[in-house]
C-alpha positions as CSV (number, residue, x, y, z in Angstrom):
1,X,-2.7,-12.2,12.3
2,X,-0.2,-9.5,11.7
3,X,0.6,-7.7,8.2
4,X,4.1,-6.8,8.4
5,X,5.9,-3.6,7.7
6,X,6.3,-4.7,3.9
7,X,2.3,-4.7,3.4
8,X,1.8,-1.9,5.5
9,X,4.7,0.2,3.9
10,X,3.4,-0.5,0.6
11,X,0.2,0.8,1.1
12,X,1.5,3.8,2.7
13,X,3.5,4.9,0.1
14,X,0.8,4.0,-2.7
15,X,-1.6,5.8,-1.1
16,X,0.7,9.2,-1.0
17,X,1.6,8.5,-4.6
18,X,-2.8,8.3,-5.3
19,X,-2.5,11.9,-2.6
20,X,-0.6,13.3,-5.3
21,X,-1.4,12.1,-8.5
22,X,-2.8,15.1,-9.6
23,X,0.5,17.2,-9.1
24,X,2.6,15.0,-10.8
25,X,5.4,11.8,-10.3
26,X,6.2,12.0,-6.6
27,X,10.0,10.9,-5.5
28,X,11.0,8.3,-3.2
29,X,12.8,10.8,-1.2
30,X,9.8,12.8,-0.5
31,X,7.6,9.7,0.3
32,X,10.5,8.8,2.7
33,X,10.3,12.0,4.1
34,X,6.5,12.3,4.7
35,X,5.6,9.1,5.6
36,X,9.0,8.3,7.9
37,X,10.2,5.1,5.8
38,X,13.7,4.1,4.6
39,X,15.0,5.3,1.3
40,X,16.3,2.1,0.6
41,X,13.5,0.3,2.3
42,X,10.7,1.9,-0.7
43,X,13.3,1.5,-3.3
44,X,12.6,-1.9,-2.6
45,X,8.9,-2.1,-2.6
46,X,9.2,-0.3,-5.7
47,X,11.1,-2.2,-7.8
48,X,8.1,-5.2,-7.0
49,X,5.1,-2.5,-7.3
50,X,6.8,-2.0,-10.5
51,X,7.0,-5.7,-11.7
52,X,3.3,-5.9,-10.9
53,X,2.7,-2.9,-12.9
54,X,1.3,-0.9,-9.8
55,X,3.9,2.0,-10.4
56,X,5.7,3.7,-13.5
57,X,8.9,5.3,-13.1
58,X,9.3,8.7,-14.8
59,X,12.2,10.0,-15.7
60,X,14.1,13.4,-15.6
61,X,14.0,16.8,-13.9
62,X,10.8,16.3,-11.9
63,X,10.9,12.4,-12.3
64,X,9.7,10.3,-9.9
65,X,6.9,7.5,-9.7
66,X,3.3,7.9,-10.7
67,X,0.3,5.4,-10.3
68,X,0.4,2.8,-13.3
69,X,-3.7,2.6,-13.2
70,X,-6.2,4.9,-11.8
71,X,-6.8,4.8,-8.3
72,X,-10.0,4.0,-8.2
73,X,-8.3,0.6,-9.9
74,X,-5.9,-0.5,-7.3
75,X,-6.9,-2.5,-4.2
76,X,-5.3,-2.8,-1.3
77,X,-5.2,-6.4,-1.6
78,X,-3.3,-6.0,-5.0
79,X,-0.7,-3.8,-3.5
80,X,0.0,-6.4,-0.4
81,X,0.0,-9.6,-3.1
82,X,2.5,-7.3,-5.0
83,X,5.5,-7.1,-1.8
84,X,4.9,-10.9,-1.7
85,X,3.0,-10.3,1.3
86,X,0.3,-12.8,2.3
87,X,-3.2,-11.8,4.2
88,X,-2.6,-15.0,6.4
89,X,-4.6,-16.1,9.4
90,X,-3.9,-19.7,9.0
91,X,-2.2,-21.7,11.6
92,X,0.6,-22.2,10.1
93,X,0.0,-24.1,6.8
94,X,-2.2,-25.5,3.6
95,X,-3.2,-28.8,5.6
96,X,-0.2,-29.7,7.3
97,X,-0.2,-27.5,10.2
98,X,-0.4,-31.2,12.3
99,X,2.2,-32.3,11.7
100,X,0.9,-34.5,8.7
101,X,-2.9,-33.3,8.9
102,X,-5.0,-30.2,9.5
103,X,-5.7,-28.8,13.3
104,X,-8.5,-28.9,14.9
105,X,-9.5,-24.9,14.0
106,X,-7.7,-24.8,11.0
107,X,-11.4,-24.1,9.3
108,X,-11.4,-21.4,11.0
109,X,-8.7,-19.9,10.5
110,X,-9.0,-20.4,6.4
111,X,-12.4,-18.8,6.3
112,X,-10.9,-15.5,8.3
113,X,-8.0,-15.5,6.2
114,X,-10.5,-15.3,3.1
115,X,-12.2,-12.8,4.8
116,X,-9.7,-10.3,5.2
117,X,-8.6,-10.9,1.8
118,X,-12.0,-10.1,0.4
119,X,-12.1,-6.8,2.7
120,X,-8.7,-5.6,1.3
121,X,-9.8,-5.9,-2.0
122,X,-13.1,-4.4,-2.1
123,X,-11.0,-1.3,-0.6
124,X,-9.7,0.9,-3.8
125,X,-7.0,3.6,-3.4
126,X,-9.8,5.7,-4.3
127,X,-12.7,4.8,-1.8
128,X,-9.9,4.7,0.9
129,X,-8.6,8.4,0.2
130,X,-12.4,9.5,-0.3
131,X,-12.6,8.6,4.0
132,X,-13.6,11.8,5.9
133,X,-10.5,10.7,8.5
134,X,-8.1,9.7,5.9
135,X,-8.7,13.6,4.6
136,X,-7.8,14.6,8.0
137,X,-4.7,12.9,7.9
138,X,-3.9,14.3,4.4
139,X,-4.5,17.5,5.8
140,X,-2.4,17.2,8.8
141,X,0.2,16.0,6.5
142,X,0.4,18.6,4.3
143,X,0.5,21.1,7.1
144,X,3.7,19.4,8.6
145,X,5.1,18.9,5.2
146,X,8.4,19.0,4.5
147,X,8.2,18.5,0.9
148,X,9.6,21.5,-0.7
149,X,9.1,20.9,-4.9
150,X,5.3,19.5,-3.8
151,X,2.4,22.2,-3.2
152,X,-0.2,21.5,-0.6
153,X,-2.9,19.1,-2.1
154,X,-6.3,20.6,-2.3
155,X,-9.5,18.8,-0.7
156,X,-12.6,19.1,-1.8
């Protein structure tokens, strides 16, 4: 099984916008910039994290988007359903990946597919950000920032 960019790129750029929650709305531009995906690529994850009430737009002179819940209420899971992305280890179907009738380890594949679905949403922005090597990252980030209106988040 393989989450594509969509899923992956959507909880990328959620998890910068939970990064920098406290500072304020964060910009597609600089989440584009940090985290080395297309402009036009986020402004369509957007629009459906918006639609799923995920995100809220803010607009004006230091606009941008902001988390629509608290962090600690968005799983990962949510953000992936919301791209129209499916956690999917099926072989190919409901019951028809026989032709007509289930396979031989389509079982299987159901109960792992459930699995990973119920790992990605026991994860919360929050719990994930709260990982001693996601704070590395962040850190690392920030040092090769190039986001000039954001200051450096502080860890504690």
């Amino acid at each position: 099984m393989r989450l594509s960019t969509k899923g992956r790129y959507a909880v990328t750029a959620m998890m910068d916008l939970a990064i920098h929650a406290p500072k304020g709305p964060v910009t597609l531009a600089d989440i584009s910039s940090c985290q080395s995906i297309s402009l036009s690529y986020l402004e369509q994850l957007f629009a459906k994290l918006r639609r799923e009430n995920l995100v809220q737009g803010v607009r004006g002179p230091g606009g941008g988007y902001r988390l629509a819940r608290p962090a600690s209420e968005i799983t990962i899971a949510s953000i992936i359903a919301a791209v129209d992305e499916k956690v999917d280890a099926t072989c190919g179907g409901e019951t028809d990946c026989d032709e007509d009738n289930t396979c031989l380890t389509h079982e299987l594949w159901c109960g792992l597919s459930r699995r990973i679905f119920s790992f990605l949403d026991s994860i919360t922005l929050e719990a994930f950000l709260s990982r001693p090597a996601v704070q590395e990252v962040i850190r690392r980030q920030e040092l090769d920032s190039r986001r000039s209106n954001i200051p450096p988040v502080t860890t504690s």
